[in-house]
KEVEXRO-882837 format. One record per residue (C-alpha): residue in one letter; x, y, z. Coordinates in nm, 3 decimals. Each point is the difference from the previous one (the first is absolute). Layout:
<recs>
['a'; [X; Y; Z]]
...
</recs>
This chain:
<recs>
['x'; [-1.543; 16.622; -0.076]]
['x'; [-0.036; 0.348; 0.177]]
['x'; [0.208; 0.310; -0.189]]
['x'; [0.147; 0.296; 0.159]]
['x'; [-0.199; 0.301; -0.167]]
['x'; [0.294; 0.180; 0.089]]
['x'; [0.236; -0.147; -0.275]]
['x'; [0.077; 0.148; -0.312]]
['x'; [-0.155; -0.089; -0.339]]
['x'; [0.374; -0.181; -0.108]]
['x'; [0.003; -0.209; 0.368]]
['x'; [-0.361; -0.036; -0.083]]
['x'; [0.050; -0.150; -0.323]]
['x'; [0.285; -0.252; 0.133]]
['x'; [-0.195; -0.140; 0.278]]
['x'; [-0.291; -0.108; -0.201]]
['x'; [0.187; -0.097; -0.330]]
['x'; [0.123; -0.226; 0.287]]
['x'; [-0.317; -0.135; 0.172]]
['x'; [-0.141; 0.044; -0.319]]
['x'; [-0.387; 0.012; 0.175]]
['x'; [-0.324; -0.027; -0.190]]
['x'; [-0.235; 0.260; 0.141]]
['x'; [0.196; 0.334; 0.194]]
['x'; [-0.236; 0.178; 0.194]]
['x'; [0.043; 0.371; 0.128]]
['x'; [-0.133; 0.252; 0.155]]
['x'; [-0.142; 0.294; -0.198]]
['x'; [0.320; 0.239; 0.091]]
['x'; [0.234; -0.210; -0.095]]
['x'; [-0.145; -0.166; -0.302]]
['x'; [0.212; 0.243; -0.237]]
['x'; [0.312; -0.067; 0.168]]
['x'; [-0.115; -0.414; -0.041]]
['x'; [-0.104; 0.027; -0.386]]
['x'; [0.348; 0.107; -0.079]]
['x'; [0.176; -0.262; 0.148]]
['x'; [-0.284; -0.294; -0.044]]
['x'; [0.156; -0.264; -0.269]]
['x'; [-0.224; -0.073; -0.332]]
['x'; [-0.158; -0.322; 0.175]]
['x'; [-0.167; 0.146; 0.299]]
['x'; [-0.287; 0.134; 0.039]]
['x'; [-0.022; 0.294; 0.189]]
['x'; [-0.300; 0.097; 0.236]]
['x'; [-0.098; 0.314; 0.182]]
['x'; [-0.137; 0.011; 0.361]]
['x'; [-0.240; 0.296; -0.106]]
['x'; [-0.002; 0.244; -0.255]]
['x'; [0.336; 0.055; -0.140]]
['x'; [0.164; 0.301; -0.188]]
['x'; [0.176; -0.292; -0.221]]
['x'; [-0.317; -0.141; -0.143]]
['x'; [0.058; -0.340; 0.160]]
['x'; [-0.239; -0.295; 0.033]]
['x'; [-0.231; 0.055; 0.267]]
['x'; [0.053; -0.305; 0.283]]
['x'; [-0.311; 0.091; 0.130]]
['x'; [-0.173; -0.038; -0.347]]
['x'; [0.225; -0.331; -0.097]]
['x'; [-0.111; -0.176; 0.305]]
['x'; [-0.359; 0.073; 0.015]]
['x'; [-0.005; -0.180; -0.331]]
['x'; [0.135; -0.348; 0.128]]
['x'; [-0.224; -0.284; 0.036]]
['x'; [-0.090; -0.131; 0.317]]
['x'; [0.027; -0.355; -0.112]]
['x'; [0.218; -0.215; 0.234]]
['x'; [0.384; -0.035; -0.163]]
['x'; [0.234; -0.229; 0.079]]
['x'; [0.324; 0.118; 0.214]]
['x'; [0.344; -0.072; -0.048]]
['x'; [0.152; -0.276; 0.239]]
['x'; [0.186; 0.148; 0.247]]
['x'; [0.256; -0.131; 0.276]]
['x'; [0.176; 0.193; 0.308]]
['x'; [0.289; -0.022; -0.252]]
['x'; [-0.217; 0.216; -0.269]]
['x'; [0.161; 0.355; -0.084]]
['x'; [-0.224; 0.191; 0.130]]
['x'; [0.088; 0.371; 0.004]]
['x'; [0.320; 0.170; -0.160]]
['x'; [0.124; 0.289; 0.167]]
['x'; [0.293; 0.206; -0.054]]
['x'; [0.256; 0.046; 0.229]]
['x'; [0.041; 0.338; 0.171]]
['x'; [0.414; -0.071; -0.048]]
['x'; [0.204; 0.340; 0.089]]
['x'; [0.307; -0.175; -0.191]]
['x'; [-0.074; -0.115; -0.324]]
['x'; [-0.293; -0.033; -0.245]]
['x'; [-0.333; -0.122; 0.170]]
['x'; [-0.042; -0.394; -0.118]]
['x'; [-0.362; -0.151; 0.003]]
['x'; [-0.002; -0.260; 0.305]]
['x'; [-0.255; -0.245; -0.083]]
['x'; [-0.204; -0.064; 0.335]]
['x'; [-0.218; -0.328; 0.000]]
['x'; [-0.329; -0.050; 0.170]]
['x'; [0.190; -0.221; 0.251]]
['x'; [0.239; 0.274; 0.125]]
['x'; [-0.270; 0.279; 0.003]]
['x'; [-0.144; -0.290; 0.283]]
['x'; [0.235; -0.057; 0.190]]
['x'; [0.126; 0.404; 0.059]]
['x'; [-0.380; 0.025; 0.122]]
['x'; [-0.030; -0.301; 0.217]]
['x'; [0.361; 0.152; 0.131]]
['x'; [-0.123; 0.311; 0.034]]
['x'; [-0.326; -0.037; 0.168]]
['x'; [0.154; -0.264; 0.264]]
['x'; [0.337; 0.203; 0.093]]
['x'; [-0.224; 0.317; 0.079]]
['x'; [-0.332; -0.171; 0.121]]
['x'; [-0.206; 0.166; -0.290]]
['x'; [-0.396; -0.066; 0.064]]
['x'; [-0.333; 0.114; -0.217]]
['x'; [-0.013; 0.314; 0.228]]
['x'; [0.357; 0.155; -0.081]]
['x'; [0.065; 0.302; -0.324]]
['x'; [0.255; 0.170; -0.142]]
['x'; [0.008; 0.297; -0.221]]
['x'; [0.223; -0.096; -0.302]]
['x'; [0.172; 0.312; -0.173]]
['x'; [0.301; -0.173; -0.164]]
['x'; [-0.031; -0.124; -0.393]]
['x'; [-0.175; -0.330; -0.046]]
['x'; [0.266; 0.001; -0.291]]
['x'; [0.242; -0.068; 0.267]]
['x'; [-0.056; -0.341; 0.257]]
['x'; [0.027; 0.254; 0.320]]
['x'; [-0.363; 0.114; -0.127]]
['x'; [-0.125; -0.298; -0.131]]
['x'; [0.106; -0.286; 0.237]]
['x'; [0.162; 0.145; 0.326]]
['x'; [-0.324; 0.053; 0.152]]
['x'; [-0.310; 0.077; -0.294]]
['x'; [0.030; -0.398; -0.107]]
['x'; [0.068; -0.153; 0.390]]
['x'; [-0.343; 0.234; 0.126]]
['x'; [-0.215; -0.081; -0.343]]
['x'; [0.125; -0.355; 0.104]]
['x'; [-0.184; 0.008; 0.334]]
['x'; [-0.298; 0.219; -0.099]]
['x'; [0.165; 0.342; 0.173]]
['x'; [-0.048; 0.291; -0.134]]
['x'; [0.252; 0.201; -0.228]]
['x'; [-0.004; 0.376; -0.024]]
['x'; [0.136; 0.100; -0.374]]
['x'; [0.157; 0.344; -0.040]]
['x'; [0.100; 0.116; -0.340]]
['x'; [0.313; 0.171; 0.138]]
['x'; [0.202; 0.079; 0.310]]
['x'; [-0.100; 0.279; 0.207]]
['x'; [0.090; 0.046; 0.407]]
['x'; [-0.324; 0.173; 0.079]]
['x'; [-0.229; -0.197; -0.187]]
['x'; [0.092; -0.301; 0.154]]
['x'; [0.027; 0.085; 0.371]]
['x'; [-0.330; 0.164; -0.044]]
['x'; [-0.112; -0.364; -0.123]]
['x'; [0.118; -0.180; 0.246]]
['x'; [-0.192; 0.192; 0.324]]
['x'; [-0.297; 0.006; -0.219]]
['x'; [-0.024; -0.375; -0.118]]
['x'; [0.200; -0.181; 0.293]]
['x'; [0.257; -0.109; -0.244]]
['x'; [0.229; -0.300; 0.145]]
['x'; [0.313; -0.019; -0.165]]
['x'; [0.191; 0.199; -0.167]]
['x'; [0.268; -0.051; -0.285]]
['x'; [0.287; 0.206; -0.125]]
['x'; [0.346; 0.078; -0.080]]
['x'; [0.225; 0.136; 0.168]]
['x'; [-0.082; 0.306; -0.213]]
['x'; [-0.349; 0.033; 0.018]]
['x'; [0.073; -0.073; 0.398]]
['x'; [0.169; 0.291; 0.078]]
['x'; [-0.224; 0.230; -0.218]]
['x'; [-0.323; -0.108; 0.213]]
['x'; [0.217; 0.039; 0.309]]
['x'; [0.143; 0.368; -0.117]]
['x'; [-0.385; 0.070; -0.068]]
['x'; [-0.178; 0.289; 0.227]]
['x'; [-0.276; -0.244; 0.090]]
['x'; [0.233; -0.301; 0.104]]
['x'; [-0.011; 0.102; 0.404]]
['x'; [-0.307; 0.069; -0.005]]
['x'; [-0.197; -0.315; -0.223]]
['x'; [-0.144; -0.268; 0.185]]
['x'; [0.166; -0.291; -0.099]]
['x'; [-0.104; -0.195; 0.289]]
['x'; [-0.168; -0.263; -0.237]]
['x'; [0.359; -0.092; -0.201]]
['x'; [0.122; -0.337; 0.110]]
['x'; [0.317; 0.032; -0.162]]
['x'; [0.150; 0.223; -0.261]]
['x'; [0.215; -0.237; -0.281]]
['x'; [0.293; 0.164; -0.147]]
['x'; [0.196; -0.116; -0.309]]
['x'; [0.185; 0.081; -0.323]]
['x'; [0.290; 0.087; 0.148]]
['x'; [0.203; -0.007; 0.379]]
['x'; [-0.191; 0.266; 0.217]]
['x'; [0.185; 0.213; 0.208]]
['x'; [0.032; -0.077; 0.380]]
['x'; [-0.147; 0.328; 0.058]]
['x'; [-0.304; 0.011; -0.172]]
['x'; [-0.095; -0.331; 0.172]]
['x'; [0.026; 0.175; 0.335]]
['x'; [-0.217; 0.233; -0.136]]
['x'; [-0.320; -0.198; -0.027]]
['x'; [0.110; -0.195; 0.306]]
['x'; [-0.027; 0.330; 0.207]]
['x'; [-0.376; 0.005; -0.166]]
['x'; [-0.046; -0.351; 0.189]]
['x'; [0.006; -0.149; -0.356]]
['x'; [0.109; -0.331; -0.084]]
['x'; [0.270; 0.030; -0.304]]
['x'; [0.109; -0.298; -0.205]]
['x'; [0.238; 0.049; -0.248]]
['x'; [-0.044; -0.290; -0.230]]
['x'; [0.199; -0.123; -0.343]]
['x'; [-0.121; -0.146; -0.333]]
['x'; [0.024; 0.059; -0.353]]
['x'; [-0.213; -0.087; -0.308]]
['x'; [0.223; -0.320; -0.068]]
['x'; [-0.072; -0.149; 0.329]]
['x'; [-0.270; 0.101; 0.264]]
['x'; [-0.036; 0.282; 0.030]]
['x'; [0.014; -0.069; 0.308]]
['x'; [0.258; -0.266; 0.169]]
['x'; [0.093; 0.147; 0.322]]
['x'; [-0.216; 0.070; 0.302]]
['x'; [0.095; 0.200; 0.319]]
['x'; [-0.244; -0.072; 0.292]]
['x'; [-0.171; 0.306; 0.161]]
['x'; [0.239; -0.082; 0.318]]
['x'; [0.285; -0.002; -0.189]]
['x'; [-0.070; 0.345; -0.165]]
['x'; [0.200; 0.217; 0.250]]
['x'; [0.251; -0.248; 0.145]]
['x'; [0.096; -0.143; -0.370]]
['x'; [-0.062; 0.366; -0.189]]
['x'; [0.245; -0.045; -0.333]]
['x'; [-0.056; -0.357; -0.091]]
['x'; [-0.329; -0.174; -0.191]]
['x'; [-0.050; -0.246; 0.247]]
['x'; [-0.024; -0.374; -0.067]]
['x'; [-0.032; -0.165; -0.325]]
['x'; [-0.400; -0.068; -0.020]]
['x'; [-0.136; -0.331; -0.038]]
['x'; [0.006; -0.150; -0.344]]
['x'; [0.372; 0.223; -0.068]]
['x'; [0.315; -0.188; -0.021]]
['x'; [0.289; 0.327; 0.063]]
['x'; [0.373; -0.058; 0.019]]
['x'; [0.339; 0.269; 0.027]]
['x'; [0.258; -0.135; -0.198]]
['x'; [0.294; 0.101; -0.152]]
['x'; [0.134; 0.048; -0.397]]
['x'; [0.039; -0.361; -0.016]]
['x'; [-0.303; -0.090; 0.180]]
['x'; [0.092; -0.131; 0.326]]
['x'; [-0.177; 0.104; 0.306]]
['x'; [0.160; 0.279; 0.206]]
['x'; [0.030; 0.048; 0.358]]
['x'; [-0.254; 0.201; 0.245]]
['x'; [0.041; 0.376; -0.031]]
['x'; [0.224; -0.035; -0.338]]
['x'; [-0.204; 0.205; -0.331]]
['x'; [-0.054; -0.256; -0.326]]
['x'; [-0.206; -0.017; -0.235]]
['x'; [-0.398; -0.098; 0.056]]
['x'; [-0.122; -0.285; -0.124]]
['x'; [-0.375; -0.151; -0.014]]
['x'; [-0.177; -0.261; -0.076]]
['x'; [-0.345; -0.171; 0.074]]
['x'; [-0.353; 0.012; -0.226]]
['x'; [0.043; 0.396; 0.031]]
['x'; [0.236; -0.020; -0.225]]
['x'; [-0.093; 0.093; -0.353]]
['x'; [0.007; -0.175; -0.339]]
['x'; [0.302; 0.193; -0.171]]
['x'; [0.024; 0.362; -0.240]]
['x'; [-0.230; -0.031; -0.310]]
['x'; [0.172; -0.047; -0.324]]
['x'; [0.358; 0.016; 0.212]]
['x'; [0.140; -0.376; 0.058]]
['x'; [0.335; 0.157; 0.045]]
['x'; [-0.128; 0.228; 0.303]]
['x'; [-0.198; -0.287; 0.120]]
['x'; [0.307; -0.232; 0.022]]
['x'; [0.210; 0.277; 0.116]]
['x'; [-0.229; 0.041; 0.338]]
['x'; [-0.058; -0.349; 0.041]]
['x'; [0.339; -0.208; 0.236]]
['x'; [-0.056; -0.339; 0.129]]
['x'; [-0.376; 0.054; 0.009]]
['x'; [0.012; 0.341; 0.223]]
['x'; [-0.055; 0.315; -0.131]]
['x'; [0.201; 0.284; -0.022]]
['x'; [-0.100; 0.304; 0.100]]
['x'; [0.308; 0.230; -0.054]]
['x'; [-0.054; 0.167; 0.357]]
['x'; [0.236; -0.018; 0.253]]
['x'; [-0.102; -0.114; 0.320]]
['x'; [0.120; -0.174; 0.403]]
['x'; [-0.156; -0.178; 0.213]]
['x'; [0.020; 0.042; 0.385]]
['x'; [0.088; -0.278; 0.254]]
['x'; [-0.352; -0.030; 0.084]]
['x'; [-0.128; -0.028; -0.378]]
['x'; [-0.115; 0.340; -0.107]]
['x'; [0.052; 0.118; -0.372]]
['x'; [0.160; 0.361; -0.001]]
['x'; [0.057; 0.122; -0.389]]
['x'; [0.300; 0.251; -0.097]]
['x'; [-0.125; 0.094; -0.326]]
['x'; [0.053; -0.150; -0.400]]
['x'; [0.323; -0.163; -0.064]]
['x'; [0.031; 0.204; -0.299]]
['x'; [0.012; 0.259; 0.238]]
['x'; [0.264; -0.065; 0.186]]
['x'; [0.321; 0.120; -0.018]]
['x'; [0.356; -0.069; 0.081]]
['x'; [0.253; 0.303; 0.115]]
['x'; [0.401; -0.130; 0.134]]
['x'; [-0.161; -0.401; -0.045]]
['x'; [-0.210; 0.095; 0.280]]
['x'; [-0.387; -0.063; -0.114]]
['x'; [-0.237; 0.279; 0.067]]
['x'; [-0.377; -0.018; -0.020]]
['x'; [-0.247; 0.310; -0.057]]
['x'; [-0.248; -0.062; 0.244]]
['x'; [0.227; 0.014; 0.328]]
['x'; [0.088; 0.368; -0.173]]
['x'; [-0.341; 0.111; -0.043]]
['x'; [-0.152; -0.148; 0.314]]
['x'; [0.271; 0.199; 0.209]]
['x'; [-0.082; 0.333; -0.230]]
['x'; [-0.353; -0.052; 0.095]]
['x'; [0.123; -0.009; 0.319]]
['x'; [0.114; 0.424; -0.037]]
['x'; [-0.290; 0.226; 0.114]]
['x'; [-0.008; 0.179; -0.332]]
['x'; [0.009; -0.276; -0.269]]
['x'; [-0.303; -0.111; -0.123]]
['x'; [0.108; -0.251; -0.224]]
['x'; [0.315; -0.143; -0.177]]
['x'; [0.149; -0.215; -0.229]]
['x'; [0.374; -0.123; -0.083]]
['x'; [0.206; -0.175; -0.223]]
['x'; [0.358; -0.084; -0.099]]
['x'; [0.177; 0.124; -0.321]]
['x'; [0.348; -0.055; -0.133]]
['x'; [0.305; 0.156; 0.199]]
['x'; [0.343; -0.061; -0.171]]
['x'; [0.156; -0.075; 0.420]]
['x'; [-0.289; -0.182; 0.168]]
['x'; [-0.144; -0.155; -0.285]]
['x'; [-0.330; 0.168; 0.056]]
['x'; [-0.122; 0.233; 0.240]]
['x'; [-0.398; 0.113; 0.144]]
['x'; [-0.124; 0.285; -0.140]]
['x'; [-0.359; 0.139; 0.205]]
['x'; [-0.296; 0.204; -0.131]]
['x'; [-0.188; 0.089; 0.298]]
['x'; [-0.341; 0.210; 0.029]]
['x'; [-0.047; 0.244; 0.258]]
['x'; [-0.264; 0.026; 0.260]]
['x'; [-0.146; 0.311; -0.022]]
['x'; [0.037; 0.284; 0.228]]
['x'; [0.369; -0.154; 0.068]]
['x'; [0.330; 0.145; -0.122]]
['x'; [0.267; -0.309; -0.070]]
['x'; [0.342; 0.012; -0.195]]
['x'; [0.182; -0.295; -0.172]]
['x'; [0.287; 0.102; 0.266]]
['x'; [-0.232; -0.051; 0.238]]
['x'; [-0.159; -0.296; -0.096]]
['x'; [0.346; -0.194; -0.073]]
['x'; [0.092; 0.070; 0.354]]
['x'; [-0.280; -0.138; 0.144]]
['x'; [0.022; -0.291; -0.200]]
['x'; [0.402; -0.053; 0.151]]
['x'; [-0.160; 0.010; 0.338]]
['x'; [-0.222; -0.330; -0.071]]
['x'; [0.174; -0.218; -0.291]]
['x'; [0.355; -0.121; -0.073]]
['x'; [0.185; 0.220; -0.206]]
['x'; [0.026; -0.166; -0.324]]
['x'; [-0.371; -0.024; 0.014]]
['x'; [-0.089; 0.375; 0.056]]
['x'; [-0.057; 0.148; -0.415]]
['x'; [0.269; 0.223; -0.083]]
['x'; [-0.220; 0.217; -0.148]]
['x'; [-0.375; 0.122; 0.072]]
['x'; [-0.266; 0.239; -0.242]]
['x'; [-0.289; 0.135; 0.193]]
['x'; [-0.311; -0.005; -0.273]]
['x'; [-0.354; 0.078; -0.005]]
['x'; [-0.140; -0.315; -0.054]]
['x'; [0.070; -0.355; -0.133]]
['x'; [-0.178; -0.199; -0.278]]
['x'; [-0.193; -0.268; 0.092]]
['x'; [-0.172; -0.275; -0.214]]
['x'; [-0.374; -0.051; 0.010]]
['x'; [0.025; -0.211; 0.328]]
['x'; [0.188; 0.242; 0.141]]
['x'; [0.352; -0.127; 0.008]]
['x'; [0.290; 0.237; -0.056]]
['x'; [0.131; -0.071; -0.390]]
['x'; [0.374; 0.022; 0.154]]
['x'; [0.168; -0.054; -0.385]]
['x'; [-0.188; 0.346; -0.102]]
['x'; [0.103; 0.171; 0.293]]
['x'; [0.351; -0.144; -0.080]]
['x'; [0.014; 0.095; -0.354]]
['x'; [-0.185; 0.368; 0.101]]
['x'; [0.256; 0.061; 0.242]]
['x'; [0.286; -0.118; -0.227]]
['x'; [-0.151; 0.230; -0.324]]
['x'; [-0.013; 0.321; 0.266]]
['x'; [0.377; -0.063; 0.134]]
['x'; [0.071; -0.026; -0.381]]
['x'; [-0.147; 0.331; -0.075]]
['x'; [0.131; 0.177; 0.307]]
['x'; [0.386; -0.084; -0.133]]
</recs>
């Protein structure tokens, strides 16, 4: 089990009183924040000298025997990591992912993007998180490439990485995407050595693709999550321009369906819910049978995203289902709203969601960012908005602010921007 360092000492607590682990190990800074949290029956060790006066794991280790021991049996059925999910609508449950689906993503992986010995990748997202760990790190360690680890995020640092060690491919969200490309050195980087730059966590804007297509560079935007995958969908490099907005083709050991609230399959081009299944699919929430039932229909998976599929068989994803909203019985998703803001020279991100109207039922409400250097209005941006999308679709109301939480992986934490927004418009009457 990997932990996100970034919790606090309570969300500690409740994540291992649920795994309930042996032996916690941490690193030396955060070794205070673990002994508060770490239940009675696990021992805590310390990568290093630590403040805390932790076990050393150094010192523990270089104790053990090197007499031969025998292993546990273990199956591609075998839990063999739990990881938390990332989820931006409820409480993050533990998916438990066995050896066999841990496979399979890789063997996916490596065969949908033709990874060899002689590709790299610089990985800057949490290994707490699957984009990290098993997007790319896991497929490349898989076929003896070579993986780049970066503690943290930063635009410079990275492009200077990639001219200096050749780097292959590069992985991101949409987020992290647009930072590199907003980055002073971005025109001017050689990044003649990228195959193809994989984008996920969330729908990436139209625009932003064309951005790193006008560098000659090959963008895939791909979808996964920890439950299944991470990585199910794969859009071939020729496909990249002429199919920009969808995740390509399920890959090759991935079962996906659209089907409606009763499960039956919808037509081409209509939005349902995404379903999976196939050995990427993992082995339920730890300690959460109700969850794991709850996910689980006719032996597919439910992802709670919304999703079509074209005519010719590409995957195109609308956003969470939780996220949608319905205004007049009409139903309106987020991410048609914020791919056409993205589309207005001065936004540099949004996000949108629906909240209770006593007429329509519910109506979109928009926090958008600014790019700098530009002047926008909510007027302004509403009208814009009436230009490109039907009218009951358009938010009725739009906040410009200076930035908008994100989770560790980078994806926008839309019920705290919700509940932000709602607390200021409180205040303000």
């Amino acid at each position: 089990m990997i932990v996100n360092f970034r919790l606090a000492s309570e969300e500690l607590r409740t994540v291992l009183n649920l795994a309930r682990p042996k032996v916690l190990v941490s690193a030396p800074e955060h070794t205070d924040a673990a002994s508060t949290g770490v239940p009675a029956a696990t021992r805590l060790f310390s990568l290093g000298a630590s403040p805390g006066g932790a076990l050393s794991y150094e010192a523990a280790t270089s104790e053990v025997s090197d007499a031969p021991f025998d292993a546990l049996p273990a199956s591609l059925d075998t839990v063999h990591q739990v990881l938390y999910t990332s989820g931006t609508t409820g409480q993050p449950k533990g998916a438990m992912l066995t050896l066999g689906q841990v496979h399979w993503n890789s063997l996916n992986t490596g065969i949908a993007t033709d990874l060899t010995s002689r590709d790299s990748t610089i990985t800057y997202t949490p290994l707490f998180h699957t984009g990290g760990l098993h997007v790319l790190s896991t497929p490349l360690f898989h076929r003896g490439a070579t993986v780049f680890q970066m503690a943290a995020f930063d635009a410079e640092r990275i492009l200077a990485a990639h001219e200096r060690y050749r780097i292959t491919t590069l992985f991101g969200v949409p987020t992290t995407f647009q930072m590199l490309a907003e980055s002073p050195s971005f025109s001017r980087t050689d990044l003649s050595s990228v195959r193809f730059c994989l984008c996920g966590g969330a729908p990436c804007p139209i625009p932003l693709i064309e951005t790193y297509a006008a560098r000659g560079l090959v963008f895939r935007q791909g979808f996964g999550m920890t439950e299944a995958g991470p990585n199910c969908f794969s859009l071939p490099p020729e496909d990249a321009v002429r199919k920009a907005g969808t995740v390509g083709k399920p890959m090759l050991h991935v079962g996906a369906r659209v089907v409606d609230a009763a499960g039956a399959a919808v037509p081409a081009g209509i939005i349902g819910e995404l379903e999976l299944s196939g050995p990427i699919v993992s082995a339920g929430y730890l300690e959460n049978p109700v969850a794991t039932a709850n996910s689980r229909r006719d032996g597919w998976f439910r992802t709670g995203d919304l999703a079509s599929v074209d005519t010719d068989g590409y995957f195109r994803i609308a956003g969470r289902s939780k996220e949608m909203w319905i205004s007049g019985g009409e139903n309106v998703y987020p991410a048609e709203i914020e791919n056409a803001l993205a589309t207005h020279p001065g936004v540099a991100e949004a996000c949108c969601f629906g909240v209770p109207d006593p007429k329509w039922g519910e109506i979109g409400w928009a926090a958008v960012v600014a790019r700098p250097g530009h002047v926008v209005s909510s007027e302004g941006l509403i009208d814009f908005l009436r230009q490109r999308l039907a009218r009951y679709k358009v938010p009725r109301r739009v906040d410009l602010v200076l930035e908008l939480p994100r989770n560790a992986s980078g994806k926008v934490l839309k019920n705290y921007v919700r509940a932000l927004m709602e607390e200021s418009d409180g205040a303000a009457k």
